[in-house]
N, C-alpha and C positions, 0 to 999 in steps of 0.2 A: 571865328568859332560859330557853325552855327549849331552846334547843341543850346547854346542861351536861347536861339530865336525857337527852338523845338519846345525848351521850356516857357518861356514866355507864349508860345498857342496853347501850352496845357493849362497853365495860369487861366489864361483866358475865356481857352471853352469853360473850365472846372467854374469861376463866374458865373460865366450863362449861369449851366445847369445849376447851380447853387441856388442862383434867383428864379429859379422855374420851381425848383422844389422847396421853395422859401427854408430851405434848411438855415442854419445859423454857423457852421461850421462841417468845415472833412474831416471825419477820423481818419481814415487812410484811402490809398490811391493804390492801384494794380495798373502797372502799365507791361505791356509786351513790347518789348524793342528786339526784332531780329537781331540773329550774328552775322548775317550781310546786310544790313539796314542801312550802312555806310555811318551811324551813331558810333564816336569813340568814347564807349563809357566813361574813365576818367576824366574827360572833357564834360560828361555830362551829369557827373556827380557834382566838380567842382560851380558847374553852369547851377544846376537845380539848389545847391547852397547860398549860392548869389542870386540866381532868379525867385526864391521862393520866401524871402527876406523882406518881412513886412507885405505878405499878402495871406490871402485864408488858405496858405499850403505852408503856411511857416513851422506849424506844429504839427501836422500832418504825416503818419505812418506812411514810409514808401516800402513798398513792393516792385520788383522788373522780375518778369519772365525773359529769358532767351529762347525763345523757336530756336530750333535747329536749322538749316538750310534745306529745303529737299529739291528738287527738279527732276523734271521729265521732259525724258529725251523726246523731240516732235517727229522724230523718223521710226523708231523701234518701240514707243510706250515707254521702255525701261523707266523704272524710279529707280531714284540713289539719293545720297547724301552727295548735297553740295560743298564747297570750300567759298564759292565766288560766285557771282551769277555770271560766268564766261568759262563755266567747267562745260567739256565737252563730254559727252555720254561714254561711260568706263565699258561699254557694250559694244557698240558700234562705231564709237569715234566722230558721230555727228557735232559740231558746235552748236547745234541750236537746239536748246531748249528751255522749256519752260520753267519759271522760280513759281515753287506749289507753295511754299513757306520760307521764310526766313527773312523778311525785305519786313516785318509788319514793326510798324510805329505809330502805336494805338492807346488808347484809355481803356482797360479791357475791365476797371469795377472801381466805384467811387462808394465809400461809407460816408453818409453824411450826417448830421445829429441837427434833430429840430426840437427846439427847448419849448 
């Protein structure tokens, strides 16, 4: 499973930054995990329960964005909505294109409380 090891680097960066910003605690967390990110949410719900268990995310509001997938075709420009990143272009029929959005697994906002 490695949804645990995705949550245990956010544990981890969320640290750092904790002790850069000598904060004392996170009110909440914004993360953006794509719909093709290859992350199986229920994996990663159950992971961030268990990984977040006795560290300074244990009381911590979560937040997840889903990005939509989008890509462009590299033959025609076209944009579309993705399913996969091995959709071929709904225009021209090319296989190759580019993932514009949907692949992102990020920390996109940290609240954190300095007493």
């Amino acid at each position: 499973m490695h949804e645990l090891s995705i949550v245990m680097s956010i544990v981890d960066t969320v640290e750092k930054e904790r002790g850069k910003q000598q904060a004392d605690a996170v009110e909440s967390i914004e993360l953006d995990i794509g719909m093709i990110s290859g992350v199986e949410m229920d994996a990663f719900y159950f992971a961030w329960d268990a990984g977040v268990s006795k560290t300074i995310l244990e009381n911590t509001k979560l937040k997840i964005n889903r990005p939509p997938a989008k890509a462009k075709c590299t033959a025609c420009g076209h944009s579309f909505a993705a399913t996969s990143s091995f959709d071929a272009c709904p225009e021209c029929g090319n296989p190759f294109c580019d993932i514009i959005s949907g692949k992102e697994l990020r920390i996109k906002r940290m609240i954190v409380i300095k007493n």
